[in-house]
GUBA-431554 format. One line per field, with one value per atom (N, C-alpha, C, O): x, y, z; residue number from 1; atom name; residue in one letter. Coordinates in nm, 2 decimals. Example, Ala and Ser with C-alpha at 12.3 -4.5 7.8 and 13.67 -1.06 7.14 Angstrom:
! residues 2
east <- [1.32	1.23	1.32	1.42	1.28	1.37	1.29	1.34]
north <- [-0.57	-0.45	-0.33	-0.33	-0.22	-0.11	0.00	0.11]
up <- [0.78	0.78	0.78	0.85	0.71	0.71	0.79	0.80]
nr <- [1	1	1	1	2	2	2	2]
atom <- [N	CA	C	O	N	CA	C	O]
rest <- [A	A	A	A	S	S	S	S]
END
This chain:
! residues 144
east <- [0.08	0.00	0.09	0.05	0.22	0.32	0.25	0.20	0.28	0.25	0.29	0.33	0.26	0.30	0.18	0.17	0.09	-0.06	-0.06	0.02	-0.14	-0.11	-0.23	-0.35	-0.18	-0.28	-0.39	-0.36	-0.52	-0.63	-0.70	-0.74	-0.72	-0.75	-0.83	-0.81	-0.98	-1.11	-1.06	-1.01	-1.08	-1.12	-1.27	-1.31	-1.34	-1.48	-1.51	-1.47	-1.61	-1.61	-1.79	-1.88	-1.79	-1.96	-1.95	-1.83	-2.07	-2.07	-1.99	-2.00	-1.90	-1.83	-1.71	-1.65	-1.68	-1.56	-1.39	-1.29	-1.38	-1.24	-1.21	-1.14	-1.23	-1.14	-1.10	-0.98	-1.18	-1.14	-1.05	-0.98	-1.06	-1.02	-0.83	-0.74	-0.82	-0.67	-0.61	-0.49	-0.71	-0.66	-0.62	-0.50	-0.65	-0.61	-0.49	-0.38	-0.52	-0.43	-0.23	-0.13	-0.27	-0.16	-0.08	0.03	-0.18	-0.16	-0.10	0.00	-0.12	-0.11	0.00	0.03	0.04	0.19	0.27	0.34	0.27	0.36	0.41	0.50	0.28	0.27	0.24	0.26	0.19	0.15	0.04	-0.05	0.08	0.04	0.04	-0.05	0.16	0.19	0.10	0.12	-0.01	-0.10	-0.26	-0.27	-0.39	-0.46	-0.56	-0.59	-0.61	-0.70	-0.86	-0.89	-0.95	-1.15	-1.15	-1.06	-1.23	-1.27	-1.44	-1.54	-1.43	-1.64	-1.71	-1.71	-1.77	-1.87	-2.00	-2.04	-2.06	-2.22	-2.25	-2.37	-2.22	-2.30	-2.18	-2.06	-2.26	-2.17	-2.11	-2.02	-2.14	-2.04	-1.91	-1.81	-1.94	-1.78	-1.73	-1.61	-1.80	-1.69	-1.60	-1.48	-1.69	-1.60	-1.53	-1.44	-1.53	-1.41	-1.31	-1.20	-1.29	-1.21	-1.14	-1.02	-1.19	-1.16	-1.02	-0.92	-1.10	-0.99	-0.86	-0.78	-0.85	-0.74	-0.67	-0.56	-0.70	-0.61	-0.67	-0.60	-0.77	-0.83	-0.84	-0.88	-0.81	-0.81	-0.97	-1.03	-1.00	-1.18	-1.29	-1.26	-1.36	-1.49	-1.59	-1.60	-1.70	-1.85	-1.91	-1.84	-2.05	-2.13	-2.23	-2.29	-2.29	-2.43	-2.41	-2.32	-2.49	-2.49	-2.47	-2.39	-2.52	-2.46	-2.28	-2.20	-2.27	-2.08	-2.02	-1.90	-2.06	-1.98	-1.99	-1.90	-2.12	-2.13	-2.09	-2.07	-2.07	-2.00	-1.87	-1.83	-1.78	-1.66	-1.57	-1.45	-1.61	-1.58	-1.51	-1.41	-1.62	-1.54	-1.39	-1.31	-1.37	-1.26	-1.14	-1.04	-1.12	-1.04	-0.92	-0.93	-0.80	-0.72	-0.72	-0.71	-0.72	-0.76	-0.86	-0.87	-0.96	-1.02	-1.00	-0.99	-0.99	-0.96	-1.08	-1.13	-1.11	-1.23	-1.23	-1.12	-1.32	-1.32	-1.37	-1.41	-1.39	-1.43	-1.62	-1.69	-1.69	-1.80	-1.86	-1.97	-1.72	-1.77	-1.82	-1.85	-1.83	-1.87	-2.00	-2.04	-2.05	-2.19	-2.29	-2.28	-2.41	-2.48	-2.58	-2.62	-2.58	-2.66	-2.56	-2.60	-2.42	-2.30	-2.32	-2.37	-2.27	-2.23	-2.35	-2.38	-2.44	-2.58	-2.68	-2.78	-2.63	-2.77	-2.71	-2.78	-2.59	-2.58	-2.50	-2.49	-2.42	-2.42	-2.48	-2.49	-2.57	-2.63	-2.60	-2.51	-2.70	-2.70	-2.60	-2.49	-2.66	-2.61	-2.46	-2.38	-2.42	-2.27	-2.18	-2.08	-2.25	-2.18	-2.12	-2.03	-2.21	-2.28	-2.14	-2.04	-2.16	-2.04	-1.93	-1.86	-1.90	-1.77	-1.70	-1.58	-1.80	-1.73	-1.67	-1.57	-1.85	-1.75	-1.65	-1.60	-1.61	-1.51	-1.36	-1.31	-1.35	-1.24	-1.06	-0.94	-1.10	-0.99	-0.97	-1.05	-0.84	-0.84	-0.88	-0.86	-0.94	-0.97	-0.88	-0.82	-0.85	-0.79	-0.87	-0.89	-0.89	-1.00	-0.92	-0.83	-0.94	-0.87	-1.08	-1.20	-0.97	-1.06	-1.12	-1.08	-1.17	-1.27	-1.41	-1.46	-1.49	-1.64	-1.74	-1.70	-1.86	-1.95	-2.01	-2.13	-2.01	-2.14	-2.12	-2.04	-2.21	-2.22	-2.17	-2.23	-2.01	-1.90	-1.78	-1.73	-1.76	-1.61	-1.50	-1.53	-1.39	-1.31	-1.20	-1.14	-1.20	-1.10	-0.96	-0.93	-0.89	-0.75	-0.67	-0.55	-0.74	-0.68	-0.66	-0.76	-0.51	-0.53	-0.60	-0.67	-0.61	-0.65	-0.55	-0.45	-0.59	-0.46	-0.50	-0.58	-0.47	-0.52	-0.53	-0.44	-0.61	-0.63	-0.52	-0.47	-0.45	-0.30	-0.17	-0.08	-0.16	-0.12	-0.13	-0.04	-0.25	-0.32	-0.32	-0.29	-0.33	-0.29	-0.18	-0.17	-0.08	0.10	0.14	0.22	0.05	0.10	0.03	0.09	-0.11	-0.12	-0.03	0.00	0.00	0.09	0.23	0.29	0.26	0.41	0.43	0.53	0.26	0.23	0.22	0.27	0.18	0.14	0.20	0.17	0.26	0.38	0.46	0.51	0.45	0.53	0.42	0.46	0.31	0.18	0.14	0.08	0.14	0.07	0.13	0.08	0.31	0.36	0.36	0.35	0.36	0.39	0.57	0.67	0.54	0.73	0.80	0.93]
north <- [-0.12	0.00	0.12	0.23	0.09	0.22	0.30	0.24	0.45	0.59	0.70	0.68	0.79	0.93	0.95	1.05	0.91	0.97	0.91	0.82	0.97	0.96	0.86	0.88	0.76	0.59	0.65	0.71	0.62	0.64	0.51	0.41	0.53	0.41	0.45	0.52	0.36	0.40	0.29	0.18	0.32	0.25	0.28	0.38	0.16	0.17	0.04	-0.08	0.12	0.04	0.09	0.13	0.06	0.12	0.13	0.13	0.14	0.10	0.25	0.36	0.19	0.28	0.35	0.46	0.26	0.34	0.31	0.35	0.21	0.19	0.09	0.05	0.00	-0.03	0.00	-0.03	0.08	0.16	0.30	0.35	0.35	0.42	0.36	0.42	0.25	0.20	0.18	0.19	0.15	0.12	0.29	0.30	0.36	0.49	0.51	0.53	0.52	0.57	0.57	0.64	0.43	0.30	0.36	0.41	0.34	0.41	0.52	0.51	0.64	0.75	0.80	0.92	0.75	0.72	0.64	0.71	0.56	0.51	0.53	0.48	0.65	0.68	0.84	0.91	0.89	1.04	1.06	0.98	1.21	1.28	1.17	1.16	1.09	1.02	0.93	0.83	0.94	0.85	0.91	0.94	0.94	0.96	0.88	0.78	0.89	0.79	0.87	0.97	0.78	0.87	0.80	0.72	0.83	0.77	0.70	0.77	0.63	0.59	0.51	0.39	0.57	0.50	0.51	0.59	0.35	0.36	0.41	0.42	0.47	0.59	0.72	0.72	0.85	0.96	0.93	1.01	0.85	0.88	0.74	0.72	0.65	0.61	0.67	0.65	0.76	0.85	0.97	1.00	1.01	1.09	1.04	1.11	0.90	0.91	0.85	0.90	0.78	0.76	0.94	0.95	1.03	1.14	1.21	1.27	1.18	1.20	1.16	1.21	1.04	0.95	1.00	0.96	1.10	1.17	1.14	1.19	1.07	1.04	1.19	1.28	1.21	1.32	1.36	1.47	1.28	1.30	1.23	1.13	1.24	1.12	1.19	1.28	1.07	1.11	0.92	0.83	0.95	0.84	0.77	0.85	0.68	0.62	0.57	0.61	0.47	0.45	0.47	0.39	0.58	0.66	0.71	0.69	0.77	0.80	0.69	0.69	0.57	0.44	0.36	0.28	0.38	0.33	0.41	0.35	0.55	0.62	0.70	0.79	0.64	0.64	0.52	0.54	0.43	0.31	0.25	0.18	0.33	0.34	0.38	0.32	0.46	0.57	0.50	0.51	0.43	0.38	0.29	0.24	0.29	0.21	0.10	-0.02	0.11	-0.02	0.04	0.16	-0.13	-0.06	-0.18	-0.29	-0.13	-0.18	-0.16	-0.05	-0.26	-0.31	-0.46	-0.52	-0.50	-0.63	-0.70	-0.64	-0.86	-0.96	-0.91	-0.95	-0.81	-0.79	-0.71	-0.72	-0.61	-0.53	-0.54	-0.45	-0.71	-0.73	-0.83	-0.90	-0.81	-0.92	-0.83	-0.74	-0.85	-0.77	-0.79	-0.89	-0.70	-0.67	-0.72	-0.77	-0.69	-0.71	-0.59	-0.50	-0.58	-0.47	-0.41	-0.29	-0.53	-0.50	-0.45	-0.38	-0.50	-0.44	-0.28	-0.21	-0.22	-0.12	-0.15	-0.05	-0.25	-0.26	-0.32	-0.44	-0.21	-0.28	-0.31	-0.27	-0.41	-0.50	-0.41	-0.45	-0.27	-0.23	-0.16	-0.13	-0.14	-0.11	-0.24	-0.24	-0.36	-0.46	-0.53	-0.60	-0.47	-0.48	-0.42	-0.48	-0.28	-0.16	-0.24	-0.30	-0.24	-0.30	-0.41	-0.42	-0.51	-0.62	-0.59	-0.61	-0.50	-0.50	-0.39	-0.39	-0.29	-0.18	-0.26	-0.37	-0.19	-0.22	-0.21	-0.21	-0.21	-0.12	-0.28	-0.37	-0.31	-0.38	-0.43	-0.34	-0.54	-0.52	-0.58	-0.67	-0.55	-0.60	-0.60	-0.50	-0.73	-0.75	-0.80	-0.89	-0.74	-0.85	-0.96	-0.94	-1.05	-1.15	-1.12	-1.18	-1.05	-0.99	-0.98	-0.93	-1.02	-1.04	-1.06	-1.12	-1.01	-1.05	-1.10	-1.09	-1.14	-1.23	-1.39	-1.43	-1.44	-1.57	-1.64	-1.69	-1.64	-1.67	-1.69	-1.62	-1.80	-1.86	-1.86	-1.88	-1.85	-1.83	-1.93	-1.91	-2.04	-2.15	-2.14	-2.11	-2.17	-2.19	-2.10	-2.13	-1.92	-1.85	-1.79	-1.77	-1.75	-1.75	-1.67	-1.62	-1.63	-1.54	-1.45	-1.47	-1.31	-1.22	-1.10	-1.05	-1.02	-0.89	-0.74	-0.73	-0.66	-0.63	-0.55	-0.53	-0.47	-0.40	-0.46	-0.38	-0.59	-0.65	-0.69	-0.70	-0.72	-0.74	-0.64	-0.68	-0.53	-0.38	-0.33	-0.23	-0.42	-0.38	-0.49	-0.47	-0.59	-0.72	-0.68	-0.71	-0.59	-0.56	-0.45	-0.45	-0.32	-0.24	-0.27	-0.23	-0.38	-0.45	-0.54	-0.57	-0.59	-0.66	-0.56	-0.57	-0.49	-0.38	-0.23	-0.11	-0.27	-0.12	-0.03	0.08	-0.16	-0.10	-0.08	-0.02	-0.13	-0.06	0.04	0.10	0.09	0.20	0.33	0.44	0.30	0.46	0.47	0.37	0.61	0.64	0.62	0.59	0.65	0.61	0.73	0.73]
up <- [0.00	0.00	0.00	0.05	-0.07	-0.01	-0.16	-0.26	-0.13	-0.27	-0.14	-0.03	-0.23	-0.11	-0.08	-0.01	-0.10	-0.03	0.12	0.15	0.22	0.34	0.38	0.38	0.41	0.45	0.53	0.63	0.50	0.55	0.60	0.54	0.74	0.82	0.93	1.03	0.88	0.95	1.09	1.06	1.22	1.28	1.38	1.43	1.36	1.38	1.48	1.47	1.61	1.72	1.75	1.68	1.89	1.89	2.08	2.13	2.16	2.27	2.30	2.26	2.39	2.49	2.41	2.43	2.30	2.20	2.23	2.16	2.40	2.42	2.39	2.48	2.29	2.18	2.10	2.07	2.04	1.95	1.96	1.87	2.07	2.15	2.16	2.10	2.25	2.22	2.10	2.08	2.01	1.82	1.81	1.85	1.79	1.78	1.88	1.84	2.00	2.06	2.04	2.07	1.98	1.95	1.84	1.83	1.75	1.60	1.59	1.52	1.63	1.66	1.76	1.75	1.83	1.93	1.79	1.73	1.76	1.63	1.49	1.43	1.45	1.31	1.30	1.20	1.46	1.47	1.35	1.33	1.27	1.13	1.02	0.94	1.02	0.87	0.86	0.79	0.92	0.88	0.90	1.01	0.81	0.89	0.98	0.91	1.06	1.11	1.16	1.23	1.05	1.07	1.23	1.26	1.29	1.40	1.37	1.35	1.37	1.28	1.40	1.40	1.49	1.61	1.53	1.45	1.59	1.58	1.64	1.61	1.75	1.87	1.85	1.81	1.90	1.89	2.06	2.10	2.13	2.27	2.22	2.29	2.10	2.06	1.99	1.99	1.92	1.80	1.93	1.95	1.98	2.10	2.16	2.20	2.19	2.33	2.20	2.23	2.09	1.99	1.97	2.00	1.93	1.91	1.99	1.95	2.11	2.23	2.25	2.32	2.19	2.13	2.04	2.03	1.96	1.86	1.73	1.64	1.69	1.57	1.47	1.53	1.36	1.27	1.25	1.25	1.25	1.20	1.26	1.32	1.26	1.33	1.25	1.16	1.32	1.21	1.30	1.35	1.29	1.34	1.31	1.24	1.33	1.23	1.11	1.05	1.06	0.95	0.87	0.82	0.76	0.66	0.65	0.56	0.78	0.78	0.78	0.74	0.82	0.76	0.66	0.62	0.59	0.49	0.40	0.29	0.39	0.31	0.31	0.24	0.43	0.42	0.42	0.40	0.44	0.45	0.26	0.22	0.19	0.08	0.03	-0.05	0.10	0.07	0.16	0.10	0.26	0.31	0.24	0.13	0.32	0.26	0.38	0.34	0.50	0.57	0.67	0.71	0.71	0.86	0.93	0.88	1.05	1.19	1.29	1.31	1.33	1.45	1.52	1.51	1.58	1.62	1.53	1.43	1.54	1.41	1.41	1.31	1.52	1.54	1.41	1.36	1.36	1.27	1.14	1.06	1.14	1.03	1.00	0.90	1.14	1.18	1.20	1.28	1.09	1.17	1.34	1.40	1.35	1.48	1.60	1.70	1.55	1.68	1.73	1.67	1.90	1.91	1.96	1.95	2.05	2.14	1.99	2.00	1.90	1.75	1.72	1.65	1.78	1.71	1.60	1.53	1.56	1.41	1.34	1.35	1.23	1.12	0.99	0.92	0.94	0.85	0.74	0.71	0.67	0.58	0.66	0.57	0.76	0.79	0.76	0.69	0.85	0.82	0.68	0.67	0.58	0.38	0.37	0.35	0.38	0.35	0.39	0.31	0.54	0.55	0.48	0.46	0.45	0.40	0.25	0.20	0.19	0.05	0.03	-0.08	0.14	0.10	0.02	0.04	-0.03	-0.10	-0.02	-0.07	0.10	0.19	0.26	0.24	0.34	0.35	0.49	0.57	0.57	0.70	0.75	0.69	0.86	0.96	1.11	1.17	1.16	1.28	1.36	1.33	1.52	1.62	1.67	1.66	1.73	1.72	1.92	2.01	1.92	1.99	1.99	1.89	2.07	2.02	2.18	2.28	2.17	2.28	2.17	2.21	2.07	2.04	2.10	2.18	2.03	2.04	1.91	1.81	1.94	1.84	1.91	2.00	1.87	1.93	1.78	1.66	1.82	1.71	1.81	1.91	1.69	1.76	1.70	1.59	1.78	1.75	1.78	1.78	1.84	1.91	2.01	2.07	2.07	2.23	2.26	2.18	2.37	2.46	2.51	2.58	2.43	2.43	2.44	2.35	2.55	2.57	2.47	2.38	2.48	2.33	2.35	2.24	2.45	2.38	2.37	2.35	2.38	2.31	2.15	2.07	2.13	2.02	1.93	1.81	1.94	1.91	1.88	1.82	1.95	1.96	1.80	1.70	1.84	1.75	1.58	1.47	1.58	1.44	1.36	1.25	1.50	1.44	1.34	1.24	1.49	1.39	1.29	1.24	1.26	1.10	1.03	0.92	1.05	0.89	0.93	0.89	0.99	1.01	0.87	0.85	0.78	0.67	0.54	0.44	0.55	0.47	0.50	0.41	0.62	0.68	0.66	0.66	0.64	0.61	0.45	0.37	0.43	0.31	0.27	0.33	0.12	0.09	0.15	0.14]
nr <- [1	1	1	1	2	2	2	2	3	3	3	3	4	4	4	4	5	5	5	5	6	6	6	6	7	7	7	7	8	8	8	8	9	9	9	9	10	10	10	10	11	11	11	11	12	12	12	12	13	13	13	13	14	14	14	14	15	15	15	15	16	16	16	16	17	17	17	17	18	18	18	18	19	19	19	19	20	20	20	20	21	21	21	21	22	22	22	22	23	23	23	23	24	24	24	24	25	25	25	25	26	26	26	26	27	27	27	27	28	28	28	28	29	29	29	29	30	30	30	30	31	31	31	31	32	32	32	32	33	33	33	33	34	34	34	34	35	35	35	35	36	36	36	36	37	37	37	37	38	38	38	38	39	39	39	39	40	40	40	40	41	41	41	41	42	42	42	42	43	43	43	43	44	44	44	44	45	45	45	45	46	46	46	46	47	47	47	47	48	48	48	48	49	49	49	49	50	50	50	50	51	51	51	51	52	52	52	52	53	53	53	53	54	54	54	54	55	55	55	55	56	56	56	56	57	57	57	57	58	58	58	58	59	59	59	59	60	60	60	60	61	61	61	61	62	62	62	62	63	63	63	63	64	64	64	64	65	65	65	65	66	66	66	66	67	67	67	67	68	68	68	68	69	69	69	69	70	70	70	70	71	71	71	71	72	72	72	72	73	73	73	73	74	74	74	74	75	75	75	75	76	76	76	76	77	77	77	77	78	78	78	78	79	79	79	79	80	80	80	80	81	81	81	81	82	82	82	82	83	83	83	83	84	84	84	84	85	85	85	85	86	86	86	86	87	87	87	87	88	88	88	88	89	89	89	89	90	90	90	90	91	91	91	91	92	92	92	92	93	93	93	93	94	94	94	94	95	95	95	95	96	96	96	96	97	97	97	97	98	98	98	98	99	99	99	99	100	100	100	100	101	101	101	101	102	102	102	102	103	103	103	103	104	104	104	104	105	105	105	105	106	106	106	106	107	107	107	107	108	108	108	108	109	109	109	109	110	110	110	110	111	111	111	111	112	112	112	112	113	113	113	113	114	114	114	114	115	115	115	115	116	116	116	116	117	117	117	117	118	118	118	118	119	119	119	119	120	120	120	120	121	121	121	121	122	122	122	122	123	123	123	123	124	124	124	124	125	125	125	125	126	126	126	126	127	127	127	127	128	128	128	128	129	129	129	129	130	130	130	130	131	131	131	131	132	132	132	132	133	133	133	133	134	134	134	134	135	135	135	135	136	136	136	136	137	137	137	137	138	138	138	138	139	139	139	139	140	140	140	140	141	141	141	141	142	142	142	142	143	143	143	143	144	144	144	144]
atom <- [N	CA	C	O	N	CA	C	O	N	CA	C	O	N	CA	C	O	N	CA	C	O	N	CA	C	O	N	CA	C	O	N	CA	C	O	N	CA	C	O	N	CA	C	O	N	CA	C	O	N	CA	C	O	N	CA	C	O	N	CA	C	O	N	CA	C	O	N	CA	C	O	N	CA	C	O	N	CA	C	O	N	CA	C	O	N	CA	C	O	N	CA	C	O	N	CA	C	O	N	CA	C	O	N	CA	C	O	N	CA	C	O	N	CA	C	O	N	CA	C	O	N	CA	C	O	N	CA	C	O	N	CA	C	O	N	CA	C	O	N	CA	C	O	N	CA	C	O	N	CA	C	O	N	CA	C	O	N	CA	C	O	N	CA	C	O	N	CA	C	O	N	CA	C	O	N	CA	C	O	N	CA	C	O	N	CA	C	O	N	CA	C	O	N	CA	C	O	N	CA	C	O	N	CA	C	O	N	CA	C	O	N	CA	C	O	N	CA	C	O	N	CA	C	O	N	CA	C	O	N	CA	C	O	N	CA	C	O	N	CA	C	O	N	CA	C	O	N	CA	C	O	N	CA	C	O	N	CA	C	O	N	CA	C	O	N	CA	C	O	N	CA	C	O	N	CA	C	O	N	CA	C	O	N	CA	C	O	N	CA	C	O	N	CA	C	O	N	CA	C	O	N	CA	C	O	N	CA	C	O	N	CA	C	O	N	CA	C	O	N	CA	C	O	N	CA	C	O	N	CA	C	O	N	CA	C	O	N	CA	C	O	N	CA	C	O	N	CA	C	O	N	CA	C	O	N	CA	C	O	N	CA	C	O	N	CA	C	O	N	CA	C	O	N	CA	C	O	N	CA	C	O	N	CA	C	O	N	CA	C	O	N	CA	C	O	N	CA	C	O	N	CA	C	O	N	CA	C	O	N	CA	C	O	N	CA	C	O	N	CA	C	O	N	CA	C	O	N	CA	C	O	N	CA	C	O	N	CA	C	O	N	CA	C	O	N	CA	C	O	N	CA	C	O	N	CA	C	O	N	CA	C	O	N	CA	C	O	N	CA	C	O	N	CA	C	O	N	CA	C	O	N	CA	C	O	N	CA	C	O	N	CA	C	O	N	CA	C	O	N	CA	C	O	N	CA	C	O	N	CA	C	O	N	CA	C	O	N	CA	C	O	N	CA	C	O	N	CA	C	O	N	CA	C	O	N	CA	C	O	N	CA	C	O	N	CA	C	O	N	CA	C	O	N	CA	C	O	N	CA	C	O	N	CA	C	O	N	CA	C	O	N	CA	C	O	N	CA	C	O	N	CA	C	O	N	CA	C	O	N	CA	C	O	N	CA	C	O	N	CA	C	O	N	CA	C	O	N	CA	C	O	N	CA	C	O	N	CA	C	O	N	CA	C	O	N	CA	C	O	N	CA	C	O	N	CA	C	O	N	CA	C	O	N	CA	C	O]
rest <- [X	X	X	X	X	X	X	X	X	X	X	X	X	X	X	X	X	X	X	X	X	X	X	X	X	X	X	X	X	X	X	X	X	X	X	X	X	X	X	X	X	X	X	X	X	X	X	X	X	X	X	X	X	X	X	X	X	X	X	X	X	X	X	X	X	X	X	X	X	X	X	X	X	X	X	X	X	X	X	X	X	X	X	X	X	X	X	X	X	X	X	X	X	X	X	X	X	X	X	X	X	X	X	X	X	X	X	X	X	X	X	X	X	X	X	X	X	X	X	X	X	X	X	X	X	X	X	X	X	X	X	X	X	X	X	X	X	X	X	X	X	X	X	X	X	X	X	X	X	X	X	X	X	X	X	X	X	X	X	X	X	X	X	X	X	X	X	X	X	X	X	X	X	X	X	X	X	X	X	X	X	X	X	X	X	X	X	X	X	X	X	X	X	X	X	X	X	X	X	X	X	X	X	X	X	X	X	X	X	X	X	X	X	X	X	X	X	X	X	X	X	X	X	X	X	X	X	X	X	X	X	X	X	X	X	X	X	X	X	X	X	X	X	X	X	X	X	X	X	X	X	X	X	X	X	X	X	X	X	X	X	X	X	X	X	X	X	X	X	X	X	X	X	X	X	X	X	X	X	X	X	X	X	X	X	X	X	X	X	X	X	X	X	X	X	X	X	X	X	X	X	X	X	X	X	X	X	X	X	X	X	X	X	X	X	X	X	X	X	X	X	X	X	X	X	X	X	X	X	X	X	X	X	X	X	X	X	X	X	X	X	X	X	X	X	X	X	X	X	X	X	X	X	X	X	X	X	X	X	X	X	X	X	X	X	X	X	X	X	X	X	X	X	X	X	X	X	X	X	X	X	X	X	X	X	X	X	X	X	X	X	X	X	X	X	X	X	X	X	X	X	X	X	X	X	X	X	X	X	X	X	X	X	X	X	X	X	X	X	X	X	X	X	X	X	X	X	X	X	X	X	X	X	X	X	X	X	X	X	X	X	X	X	X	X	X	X	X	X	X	X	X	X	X	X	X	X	X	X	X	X	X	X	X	X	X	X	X	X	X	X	X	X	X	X	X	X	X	X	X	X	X	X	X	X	X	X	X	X	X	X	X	X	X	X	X	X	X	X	X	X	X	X	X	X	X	X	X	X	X	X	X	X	X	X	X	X	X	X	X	X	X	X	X	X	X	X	X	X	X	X	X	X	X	X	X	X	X	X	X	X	X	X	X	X	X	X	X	X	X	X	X	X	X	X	X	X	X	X	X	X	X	X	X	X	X	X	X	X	X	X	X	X	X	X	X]
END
């Protein structure tokens, strides 16, 4: 994903917003400006406390993720962001639609209150989990 344009990377959470909230935080301690990051809550109290995190932009509801979700070069959330009615039913069906088909690439940590087990992986705390996606795609995320 290397060019000189500056990597745009939705991360989108819902609820309370502190996962999404650490995914930024992380990001943004590692990459600062050279990268930008939307902040995208299904509630405006996750797009805010993401914000707070250093996020460049936010926006909330269905419409701002289904129509920025386009424009992304990666997004980042839990495996929830792509089920509908995860996320106590604040993610819906057409966010879940958008996200899968963006053309951007996802990257999910395997985190979930649904009723979903994901076998074969440990149990790993999410800033860890967060440390461990930065240093996989550390070199997609900067520009040249």
């Amino acid at each position: 994903m290397k060019s000189d344009k500056i990597v745009k990377i939705c991360v989108i959470d819902g609820q309370g917003g502190g996962i999404g909230s650490t995914i930024i935080r992380k990001l943004k301690d590692r990459f600062g400006e050279q990268i930008e990051v939307l902040a995208l809550g299904t509630n405006a109290i996750a797009t805010a406390q993401m914000l707070k995190s250093r996020a460049n932009r936010g926006a909330s509801g269905i419409n701002a993720i289904v129509q920025t979700v386009k424009r992304a070069d990666f997004i980042i959330g839990t495996v929830g962001i792509i089920m509908p009615h995860a996320m106590m039913g604040e993610l819906t069906l057409d966010m879940a639609e958008a996200i899968a088909q963006s053309p951007a690439k996802k990257i999910l940590l395997p985190l979930t209150q649904e009723n979903l087990a994901i076998v074969g992986l440990a149990s790993t705390p999410l800033p860890q989990l967060v440390d461990e996606l930065i240093d996989i795609y550390e070199n997609e995320f900067q520009p040249n």
